[in-house]
PDB file of the backbone (N, CA, C, O) and the ligand in Angstrom, with CONECT records:
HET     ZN  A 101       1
ATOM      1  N   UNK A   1      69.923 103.765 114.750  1.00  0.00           N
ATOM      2  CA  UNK A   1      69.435 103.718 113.361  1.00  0.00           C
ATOM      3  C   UNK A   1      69.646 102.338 112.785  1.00  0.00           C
ATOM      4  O   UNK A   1      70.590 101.594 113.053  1.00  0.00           O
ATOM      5  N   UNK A   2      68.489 102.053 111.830  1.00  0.00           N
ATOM      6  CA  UNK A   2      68.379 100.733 111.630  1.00  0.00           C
ATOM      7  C   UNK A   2      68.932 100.623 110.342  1.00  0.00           C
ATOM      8  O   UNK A   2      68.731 101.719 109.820  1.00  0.00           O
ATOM      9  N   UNK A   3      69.681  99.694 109.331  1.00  0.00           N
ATOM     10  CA  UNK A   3      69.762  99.829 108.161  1.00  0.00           C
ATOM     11  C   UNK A   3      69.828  98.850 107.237  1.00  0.00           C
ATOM     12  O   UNK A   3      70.938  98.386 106.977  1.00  0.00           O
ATOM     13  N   UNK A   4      68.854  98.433 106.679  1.00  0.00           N
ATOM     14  CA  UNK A   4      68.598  97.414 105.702  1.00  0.00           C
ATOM     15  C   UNK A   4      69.239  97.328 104.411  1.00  0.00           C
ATOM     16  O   UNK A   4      69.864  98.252 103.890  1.00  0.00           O
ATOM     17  N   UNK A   5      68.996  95.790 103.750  1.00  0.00           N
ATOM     18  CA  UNK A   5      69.952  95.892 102.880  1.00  0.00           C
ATOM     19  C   UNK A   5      68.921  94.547 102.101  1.00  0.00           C
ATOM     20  O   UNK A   5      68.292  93.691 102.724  1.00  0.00           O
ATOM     21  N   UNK A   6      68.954  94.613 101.459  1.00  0.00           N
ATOM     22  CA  UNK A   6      68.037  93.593 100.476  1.00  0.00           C
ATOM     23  C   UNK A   6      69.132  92.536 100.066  1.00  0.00           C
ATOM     24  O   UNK A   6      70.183  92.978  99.601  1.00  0.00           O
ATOM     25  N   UNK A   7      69.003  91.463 100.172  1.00  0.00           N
ATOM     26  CA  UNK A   7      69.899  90.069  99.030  1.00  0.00           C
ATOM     27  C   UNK A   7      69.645  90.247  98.023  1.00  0.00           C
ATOM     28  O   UNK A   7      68.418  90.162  97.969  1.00  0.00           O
ATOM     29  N   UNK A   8      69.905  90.391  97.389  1.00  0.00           N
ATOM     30  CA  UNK A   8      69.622  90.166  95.386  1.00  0.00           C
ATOM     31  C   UNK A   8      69.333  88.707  95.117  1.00  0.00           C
ATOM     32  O   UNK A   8      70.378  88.057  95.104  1.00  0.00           O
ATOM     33  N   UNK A   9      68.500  88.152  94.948  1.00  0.00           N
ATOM     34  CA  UNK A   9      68.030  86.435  94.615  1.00  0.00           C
ATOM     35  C   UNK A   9      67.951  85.907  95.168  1.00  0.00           C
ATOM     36  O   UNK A   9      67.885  84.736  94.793  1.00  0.00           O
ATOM     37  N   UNK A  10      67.867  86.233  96.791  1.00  0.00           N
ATOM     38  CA  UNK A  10      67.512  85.110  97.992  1.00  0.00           C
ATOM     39  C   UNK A  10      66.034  84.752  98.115  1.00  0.00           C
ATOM     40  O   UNK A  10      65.081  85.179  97.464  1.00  0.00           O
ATOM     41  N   UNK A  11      66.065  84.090  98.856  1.00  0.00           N
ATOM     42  CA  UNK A  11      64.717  83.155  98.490  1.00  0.00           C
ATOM     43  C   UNK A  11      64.405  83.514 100.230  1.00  0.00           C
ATOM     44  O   UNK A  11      65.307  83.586 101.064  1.00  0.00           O
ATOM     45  N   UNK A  12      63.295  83.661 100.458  1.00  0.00           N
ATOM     46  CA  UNK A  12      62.553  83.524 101.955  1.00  0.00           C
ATOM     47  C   UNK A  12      62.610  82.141 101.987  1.00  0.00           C
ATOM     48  O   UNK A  12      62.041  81.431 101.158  1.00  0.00           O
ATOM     49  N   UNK A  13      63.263  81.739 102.896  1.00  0.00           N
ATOM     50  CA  UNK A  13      63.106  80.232 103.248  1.00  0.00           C
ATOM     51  C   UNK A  13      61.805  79.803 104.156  1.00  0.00           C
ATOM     52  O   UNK A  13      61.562  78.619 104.392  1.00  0.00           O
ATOM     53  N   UNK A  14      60.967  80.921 104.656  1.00  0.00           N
ATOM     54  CA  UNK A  14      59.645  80.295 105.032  1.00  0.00           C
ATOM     55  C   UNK A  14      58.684  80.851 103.961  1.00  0.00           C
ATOM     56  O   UNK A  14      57.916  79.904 103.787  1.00  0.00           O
ATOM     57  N   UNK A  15      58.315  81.788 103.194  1.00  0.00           N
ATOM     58  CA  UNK A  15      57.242  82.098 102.116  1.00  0.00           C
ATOM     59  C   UNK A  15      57.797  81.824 100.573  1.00  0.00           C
ATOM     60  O   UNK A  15      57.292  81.933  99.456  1.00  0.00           O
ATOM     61  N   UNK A  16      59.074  81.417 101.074  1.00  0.00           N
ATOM     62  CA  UNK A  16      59.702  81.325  99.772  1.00  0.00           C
ATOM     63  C   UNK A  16      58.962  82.277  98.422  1.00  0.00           C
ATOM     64  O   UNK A  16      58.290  81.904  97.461  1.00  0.00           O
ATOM     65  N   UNK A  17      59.531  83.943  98.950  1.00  0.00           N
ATOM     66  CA  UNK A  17      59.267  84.903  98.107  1.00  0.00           C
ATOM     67  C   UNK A  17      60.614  85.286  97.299  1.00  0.00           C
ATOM     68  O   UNK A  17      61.501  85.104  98.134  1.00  0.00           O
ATOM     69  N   UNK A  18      61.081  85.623  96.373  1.00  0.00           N
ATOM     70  CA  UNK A  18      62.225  86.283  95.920  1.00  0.00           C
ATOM     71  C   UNK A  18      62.581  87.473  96.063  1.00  0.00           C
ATOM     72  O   UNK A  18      61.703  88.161  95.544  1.00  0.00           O
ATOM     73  N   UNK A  19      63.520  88.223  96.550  1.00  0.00           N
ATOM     74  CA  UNK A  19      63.657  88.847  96.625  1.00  0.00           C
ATOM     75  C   UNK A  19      62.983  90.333  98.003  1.00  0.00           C
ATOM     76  O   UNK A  19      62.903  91.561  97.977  1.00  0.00           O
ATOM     77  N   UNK A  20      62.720  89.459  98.800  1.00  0.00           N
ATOM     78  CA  UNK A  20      61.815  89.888 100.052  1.00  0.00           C
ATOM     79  C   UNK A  20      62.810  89.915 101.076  1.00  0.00           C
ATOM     80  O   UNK A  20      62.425  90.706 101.937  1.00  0.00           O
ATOM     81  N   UNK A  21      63.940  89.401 101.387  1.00  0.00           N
ATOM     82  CA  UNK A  21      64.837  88.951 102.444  1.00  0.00           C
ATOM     83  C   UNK A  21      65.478  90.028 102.594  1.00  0.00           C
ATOM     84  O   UNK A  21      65.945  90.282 101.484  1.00  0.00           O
ATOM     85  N   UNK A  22      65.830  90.956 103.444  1.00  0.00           N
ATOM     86  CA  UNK A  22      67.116  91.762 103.660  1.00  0.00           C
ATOM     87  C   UNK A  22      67.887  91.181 105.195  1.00  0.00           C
ATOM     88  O   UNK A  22      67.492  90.321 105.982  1.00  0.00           O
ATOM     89  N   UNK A  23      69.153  92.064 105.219  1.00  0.00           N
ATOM     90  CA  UNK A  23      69.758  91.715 106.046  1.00  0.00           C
ATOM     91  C   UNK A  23      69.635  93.286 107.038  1.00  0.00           C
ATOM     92  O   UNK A  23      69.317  94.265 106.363  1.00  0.00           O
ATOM     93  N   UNK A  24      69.857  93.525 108.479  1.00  0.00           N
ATOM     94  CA  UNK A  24      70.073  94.510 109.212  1.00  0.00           C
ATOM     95  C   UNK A  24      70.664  94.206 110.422  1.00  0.00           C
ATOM     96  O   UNK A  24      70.657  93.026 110.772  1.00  0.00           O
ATOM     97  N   UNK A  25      71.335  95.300 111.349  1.00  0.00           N
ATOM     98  CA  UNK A  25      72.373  95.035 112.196  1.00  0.00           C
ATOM     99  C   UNK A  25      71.218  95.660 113.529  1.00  0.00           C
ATOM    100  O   UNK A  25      70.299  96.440 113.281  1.00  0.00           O
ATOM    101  N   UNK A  26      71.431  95.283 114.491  1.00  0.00           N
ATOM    102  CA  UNK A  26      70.565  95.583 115.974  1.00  0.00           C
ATOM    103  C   UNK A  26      71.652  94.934 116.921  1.00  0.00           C
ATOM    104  O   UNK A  26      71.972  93.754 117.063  1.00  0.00           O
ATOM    105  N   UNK A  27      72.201  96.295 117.633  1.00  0.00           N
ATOM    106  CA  UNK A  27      72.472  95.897 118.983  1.00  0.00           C
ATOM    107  C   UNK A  27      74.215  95.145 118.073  1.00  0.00           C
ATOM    108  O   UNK A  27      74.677  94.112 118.557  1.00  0.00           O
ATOM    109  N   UNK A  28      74.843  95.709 117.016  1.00  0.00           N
ATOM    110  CA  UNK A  28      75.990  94.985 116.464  1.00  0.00           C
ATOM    111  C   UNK A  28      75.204  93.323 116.323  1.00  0.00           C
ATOM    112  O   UNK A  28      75.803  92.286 116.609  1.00  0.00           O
ATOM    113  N   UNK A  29      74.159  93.364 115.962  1.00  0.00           N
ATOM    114  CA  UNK A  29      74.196  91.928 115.661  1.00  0.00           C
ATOM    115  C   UNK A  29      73.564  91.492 113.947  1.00  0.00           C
ATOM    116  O   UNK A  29      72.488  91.633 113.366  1.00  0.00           O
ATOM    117  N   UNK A  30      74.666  91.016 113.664  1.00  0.00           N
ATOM    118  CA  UNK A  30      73.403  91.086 112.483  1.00  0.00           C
ATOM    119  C   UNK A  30      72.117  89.990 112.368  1.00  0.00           C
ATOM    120  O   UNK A  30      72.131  88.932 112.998  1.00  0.00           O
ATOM    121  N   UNK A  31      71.186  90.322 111.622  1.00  0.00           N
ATOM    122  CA  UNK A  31      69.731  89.544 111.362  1.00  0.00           C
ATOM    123  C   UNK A  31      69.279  89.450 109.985  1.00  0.00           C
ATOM    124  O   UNK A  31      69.824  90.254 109.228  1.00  0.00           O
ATOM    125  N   UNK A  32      68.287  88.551 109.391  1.00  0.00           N
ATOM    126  CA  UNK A  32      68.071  88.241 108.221  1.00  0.00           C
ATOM    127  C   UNK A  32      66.259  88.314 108.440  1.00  0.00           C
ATOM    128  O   UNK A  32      65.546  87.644 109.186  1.00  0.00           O
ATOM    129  N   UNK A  33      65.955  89.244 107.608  1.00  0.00           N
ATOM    130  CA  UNK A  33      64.383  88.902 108.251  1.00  0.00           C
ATOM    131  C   UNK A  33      64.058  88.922 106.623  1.00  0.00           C
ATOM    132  O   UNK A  33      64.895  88.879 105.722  1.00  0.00           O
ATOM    133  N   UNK A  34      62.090  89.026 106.442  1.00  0.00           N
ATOM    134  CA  UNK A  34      61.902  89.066 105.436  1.00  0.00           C
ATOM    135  C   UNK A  34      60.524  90.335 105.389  1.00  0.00           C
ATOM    136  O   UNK A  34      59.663  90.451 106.261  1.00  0.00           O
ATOM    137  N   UNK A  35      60.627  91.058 104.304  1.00  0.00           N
ATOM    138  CA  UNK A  35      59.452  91.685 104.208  1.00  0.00           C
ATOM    139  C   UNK A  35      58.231  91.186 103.339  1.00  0.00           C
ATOM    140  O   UNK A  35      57.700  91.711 102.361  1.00  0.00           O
ATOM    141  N   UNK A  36      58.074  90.517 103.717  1.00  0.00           N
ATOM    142  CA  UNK A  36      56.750  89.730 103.148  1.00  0.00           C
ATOM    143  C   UNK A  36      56.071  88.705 103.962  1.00  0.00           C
ATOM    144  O   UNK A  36      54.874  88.445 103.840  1.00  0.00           O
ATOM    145  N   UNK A  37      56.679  88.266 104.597  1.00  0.00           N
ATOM    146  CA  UNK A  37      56.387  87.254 105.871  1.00  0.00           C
ATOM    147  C   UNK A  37      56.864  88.069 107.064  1.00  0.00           C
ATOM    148  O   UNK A  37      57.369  89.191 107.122  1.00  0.00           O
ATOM    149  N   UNK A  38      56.469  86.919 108.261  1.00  0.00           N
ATOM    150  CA  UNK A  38      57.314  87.503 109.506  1.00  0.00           C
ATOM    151  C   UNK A  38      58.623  86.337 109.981  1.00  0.00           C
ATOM    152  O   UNK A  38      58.808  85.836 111.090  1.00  0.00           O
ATOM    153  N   UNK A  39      59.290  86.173 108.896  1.00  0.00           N
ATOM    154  CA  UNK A  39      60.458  86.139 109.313  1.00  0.00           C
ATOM    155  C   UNK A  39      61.642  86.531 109.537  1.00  0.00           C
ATOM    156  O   UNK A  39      62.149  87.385 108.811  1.00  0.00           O
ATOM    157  N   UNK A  40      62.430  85.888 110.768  1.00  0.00           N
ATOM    158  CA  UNK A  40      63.576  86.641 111.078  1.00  0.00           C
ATOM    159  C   UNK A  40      64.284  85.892 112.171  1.00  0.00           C
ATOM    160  O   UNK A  40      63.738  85.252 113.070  1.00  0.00           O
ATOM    161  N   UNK A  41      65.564  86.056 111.978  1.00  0.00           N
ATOM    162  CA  UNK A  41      66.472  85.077 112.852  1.00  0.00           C
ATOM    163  C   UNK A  41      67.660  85.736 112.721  1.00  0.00           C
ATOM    164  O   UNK A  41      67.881  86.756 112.069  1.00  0.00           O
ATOM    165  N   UNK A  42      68.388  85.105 113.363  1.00  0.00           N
ATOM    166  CA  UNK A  42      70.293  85.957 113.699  1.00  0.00           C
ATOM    167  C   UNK A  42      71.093  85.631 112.475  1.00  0.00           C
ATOM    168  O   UNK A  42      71.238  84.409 112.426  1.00  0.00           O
ATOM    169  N   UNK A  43      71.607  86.169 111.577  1.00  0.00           N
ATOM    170  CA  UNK A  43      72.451  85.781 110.325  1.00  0.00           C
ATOM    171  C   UNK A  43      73.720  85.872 111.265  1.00  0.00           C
ATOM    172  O   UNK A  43      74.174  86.767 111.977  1.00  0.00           O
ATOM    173  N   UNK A  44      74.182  84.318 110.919  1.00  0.00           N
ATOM    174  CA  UNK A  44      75.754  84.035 111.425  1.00  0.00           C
ATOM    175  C   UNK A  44      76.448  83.470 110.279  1.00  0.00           C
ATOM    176  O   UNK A  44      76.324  82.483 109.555  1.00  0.00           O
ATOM    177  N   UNK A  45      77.259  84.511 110.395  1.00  0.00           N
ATOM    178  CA  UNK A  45      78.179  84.305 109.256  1.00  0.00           C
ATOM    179  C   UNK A  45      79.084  83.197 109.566  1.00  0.00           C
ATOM    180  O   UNK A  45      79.407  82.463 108.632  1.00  0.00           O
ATOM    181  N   UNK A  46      79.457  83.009 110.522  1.00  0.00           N
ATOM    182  CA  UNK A  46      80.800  82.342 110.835  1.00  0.00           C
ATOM    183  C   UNK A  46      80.038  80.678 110.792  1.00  0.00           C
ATOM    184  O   UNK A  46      80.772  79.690 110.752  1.00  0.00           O
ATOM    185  N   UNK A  47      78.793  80.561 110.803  1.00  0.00           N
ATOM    186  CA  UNK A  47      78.428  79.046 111.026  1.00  0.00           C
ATOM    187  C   UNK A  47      77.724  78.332 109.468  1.00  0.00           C
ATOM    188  O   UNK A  47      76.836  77.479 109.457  1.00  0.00           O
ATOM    189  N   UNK A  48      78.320  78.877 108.350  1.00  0.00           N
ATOM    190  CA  UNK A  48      77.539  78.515 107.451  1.00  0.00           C
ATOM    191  C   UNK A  48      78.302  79.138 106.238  1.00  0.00           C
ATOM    192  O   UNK A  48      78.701  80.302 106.281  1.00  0.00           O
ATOM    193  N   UNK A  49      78.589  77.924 104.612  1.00  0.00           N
ATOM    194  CA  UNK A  49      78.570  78.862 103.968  1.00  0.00           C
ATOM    195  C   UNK A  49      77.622  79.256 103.006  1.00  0.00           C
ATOM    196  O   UNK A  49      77.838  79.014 101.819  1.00  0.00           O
ATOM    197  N   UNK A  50      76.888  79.671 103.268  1.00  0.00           N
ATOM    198  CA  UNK A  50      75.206  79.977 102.759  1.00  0.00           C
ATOM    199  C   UNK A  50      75.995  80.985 101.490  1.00  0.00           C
ATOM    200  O   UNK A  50      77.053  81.612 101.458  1.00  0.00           O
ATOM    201  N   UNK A  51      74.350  80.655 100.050  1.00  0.00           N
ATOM    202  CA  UNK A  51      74.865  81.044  98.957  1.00  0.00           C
ATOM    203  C   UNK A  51      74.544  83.032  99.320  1.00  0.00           C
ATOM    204  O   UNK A  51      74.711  84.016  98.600  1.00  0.00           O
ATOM    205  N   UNK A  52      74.058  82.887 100.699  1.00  0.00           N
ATOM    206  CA  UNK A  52      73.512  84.581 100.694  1.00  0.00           C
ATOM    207  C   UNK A  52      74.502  85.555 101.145  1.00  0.00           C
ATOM    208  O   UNK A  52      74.340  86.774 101.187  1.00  0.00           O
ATOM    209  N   UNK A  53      75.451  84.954 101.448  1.00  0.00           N
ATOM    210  CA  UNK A  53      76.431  86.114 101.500  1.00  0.00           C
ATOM    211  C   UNK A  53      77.053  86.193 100.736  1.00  0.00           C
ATOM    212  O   UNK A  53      77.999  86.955 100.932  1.00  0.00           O
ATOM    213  N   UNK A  54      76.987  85.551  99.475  1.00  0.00           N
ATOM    214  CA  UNK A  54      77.787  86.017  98.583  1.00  0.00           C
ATOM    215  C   UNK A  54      77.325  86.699  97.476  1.00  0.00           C
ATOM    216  O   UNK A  54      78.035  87.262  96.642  1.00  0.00           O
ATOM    217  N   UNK A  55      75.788  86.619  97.489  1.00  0.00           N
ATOM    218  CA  UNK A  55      74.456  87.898  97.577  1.00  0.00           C
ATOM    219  C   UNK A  55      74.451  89.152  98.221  1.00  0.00           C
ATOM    220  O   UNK A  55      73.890  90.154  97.777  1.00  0.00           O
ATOM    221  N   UNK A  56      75.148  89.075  99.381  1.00  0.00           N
ATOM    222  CA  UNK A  56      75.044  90.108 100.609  1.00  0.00           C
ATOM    223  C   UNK A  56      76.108  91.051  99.742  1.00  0.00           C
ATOM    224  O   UNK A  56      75.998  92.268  99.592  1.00  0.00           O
ATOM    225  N   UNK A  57      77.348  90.056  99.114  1.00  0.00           N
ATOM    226  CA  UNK A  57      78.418  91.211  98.843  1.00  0.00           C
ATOM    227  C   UNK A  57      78.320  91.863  97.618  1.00  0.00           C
ATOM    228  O   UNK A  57      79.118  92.754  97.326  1.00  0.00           O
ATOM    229  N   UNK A  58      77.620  91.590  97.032  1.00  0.00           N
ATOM    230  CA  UNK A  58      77.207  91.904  95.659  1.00  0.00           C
ATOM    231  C   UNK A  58      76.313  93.331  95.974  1.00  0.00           C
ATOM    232  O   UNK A  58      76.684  94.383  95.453  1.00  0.00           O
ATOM    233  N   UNK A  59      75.327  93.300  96.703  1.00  0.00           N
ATOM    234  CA  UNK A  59      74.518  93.681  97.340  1.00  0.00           C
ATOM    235  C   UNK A  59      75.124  95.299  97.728  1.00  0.00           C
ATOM    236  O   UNK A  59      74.728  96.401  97.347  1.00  0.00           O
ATOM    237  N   UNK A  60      76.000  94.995  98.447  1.00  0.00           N
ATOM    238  CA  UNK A  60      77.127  96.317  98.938  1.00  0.00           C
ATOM    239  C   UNK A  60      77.569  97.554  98.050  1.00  0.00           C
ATOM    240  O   UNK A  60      78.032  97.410  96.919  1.00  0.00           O
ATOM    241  N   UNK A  61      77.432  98.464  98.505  1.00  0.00           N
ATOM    242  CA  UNK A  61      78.277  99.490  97.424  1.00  0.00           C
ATOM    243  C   UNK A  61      79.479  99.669  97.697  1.00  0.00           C
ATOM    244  O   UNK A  61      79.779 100.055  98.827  1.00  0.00           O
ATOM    245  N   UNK A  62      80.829  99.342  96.357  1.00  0.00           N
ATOM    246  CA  UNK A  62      81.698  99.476  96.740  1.00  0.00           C
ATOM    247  C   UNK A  62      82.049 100.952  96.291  1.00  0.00           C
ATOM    248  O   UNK A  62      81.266 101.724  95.737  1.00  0.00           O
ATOM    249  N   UNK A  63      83.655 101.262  96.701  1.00  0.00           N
ATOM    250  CA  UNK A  63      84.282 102.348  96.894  1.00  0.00           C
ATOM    251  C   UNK A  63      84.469 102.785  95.529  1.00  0.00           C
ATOM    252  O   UNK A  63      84.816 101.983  94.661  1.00  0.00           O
ATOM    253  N   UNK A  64      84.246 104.089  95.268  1.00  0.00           N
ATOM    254  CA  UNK A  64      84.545 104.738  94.036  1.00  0.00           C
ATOM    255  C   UNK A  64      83.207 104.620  93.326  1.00  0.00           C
ATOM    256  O   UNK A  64      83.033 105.437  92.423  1.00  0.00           O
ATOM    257  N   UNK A  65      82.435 103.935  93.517  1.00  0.00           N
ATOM    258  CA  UNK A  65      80.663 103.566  92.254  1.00  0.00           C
ATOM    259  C   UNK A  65      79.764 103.744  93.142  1.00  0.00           C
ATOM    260  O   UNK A  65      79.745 103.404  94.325  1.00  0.00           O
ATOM    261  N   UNK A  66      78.876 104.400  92.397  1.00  0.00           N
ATOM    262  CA  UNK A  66      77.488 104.734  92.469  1.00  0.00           C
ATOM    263  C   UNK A  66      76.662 103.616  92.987  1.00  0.00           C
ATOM    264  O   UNK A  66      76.546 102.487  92.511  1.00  0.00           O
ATOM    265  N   UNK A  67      75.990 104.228  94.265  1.00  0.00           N
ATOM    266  CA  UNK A  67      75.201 102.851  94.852  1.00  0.00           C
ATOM    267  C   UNK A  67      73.864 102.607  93.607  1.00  0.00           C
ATOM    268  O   UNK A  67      73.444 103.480  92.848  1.00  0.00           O
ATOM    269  N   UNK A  68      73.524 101.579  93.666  1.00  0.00           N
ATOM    270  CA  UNK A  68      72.605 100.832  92.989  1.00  0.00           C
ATOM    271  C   UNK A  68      71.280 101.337  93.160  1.00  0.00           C
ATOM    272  O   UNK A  68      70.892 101.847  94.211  1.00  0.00           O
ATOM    273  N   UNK A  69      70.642 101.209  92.221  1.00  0.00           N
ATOM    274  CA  UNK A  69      69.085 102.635  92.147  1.00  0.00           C
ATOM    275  C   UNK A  69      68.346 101.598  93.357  1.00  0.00           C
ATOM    276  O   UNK A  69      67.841 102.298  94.235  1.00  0.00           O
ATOM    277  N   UNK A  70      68.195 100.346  93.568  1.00  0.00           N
ATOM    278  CA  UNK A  70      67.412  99.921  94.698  1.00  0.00           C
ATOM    279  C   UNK A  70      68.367  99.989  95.986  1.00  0.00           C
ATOM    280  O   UNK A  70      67.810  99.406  96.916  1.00  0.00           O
ATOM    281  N   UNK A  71      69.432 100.429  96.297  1.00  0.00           N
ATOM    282  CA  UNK A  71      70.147 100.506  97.316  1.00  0.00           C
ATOM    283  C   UNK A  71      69.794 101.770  98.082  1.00  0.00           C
ATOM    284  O   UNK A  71      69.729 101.737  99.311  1.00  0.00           O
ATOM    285  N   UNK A  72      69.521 103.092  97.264  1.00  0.00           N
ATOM    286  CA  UNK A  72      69.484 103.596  97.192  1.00  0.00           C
ATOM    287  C   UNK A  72      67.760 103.992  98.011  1.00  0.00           C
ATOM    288  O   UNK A  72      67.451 104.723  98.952  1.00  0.00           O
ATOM    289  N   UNK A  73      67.048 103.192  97.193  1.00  0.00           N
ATOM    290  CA  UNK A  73      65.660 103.286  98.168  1.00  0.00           C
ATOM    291  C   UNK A  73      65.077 102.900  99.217  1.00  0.00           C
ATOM    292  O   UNK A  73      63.998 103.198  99.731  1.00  0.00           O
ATOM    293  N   UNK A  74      66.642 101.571  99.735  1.00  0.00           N
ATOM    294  CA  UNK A  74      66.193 101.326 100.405  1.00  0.00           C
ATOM    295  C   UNK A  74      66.888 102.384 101.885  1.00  0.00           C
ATOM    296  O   UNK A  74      66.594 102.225 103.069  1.00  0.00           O
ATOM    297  N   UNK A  75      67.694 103.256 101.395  1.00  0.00           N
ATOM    298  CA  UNK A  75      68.632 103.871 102.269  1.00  0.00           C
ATOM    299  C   UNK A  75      67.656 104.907 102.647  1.00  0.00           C
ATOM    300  O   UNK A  75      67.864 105.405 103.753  1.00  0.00           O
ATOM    301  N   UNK A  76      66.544 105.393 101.927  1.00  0.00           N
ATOM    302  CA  UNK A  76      64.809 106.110 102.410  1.00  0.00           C
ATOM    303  C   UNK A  76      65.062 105.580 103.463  1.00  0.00           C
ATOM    304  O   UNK A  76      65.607 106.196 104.379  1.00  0.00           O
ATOM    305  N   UNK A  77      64.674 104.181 103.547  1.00  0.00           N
ATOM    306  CA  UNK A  77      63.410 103.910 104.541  1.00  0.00           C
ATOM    307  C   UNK A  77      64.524 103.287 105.965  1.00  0.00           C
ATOM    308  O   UNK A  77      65.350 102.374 105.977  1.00  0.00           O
ATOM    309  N   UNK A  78      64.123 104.154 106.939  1.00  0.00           N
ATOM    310  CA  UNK A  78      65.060 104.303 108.099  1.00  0.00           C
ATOM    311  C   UNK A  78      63.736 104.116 109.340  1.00  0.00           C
ATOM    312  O   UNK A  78      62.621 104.602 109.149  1.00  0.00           O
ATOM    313  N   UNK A  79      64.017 103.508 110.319  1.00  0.00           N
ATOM    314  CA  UNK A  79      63.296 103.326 111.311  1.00  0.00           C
ATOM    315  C   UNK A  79      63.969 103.990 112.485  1.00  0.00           C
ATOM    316  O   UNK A  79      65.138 104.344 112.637  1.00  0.00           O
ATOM    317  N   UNK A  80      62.896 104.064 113.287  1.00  0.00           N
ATOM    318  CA  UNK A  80      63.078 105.052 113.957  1.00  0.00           C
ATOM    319  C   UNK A  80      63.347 104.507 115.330  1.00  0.00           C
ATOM    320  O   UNK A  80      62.555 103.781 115.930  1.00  0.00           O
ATOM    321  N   UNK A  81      65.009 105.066 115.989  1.00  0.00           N
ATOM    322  CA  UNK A  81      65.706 104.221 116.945  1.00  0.00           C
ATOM    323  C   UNK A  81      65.242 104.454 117.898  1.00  0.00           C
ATOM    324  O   UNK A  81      65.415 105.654 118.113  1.00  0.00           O
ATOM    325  N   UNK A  82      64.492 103.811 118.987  1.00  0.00           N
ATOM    326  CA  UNK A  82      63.809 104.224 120.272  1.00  0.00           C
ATOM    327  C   UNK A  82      64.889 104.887 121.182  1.00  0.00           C
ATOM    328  O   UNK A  82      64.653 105.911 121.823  1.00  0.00           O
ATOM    329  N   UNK A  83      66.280 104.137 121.200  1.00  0.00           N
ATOM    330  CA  UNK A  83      67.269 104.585 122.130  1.00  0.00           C
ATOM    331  C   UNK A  83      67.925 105.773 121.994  1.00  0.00           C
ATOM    332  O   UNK A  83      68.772 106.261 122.742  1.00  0.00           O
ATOM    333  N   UNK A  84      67.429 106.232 120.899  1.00  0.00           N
ATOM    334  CA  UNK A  84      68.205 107.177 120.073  1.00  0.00           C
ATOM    335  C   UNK A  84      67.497 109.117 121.169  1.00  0.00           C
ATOM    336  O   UNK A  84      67.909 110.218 120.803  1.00  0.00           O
TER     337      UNK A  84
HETATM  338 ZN    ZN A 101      59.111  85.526 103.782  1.00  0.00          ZN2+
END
């Protein structure tokens, strides 16, 4: 199971759309793609301190609160695991 997660104010760095970028994990790896373009590449955390993870954590639902009404829609939309 696949599970996406939207940045809150990231910018597509190739269509430069707002708010189009999510992040998802494949294979324990994580990735940064975009839904509006076809981009997508390996999000490494450890090589960068990019302003998007600190988007990413914002992004998160924490413990005890109500996930966020777009967190929430994006937790719908589930793709479907071939290996599964
Ligand atoms: Zn894009």
């Amino acid at each position: 199971m696949q599970k996406k997660r939207f940045i809150a104010g990231a910018i597509c760095p190739q269509c430069r759309k707002r708010d189009k970028v999510f992040v998802y994990y494949e294979a324990d790896e994580k990735w940064r793609a975009c839904s509006s373009c076809d981009f997508n590449e390996p999000f490494d955390q450890s090589d960068n301190g990019q302003p998007e993870e600190i988007a990413t954590r914002v992004n998160q639902s924490r413990l005890g609160e109500q996930p966020l009404a777009h967190e929430v829609a994006v937790e719908v939309v589930k793709l479907i695991d071939p290996k599964k």
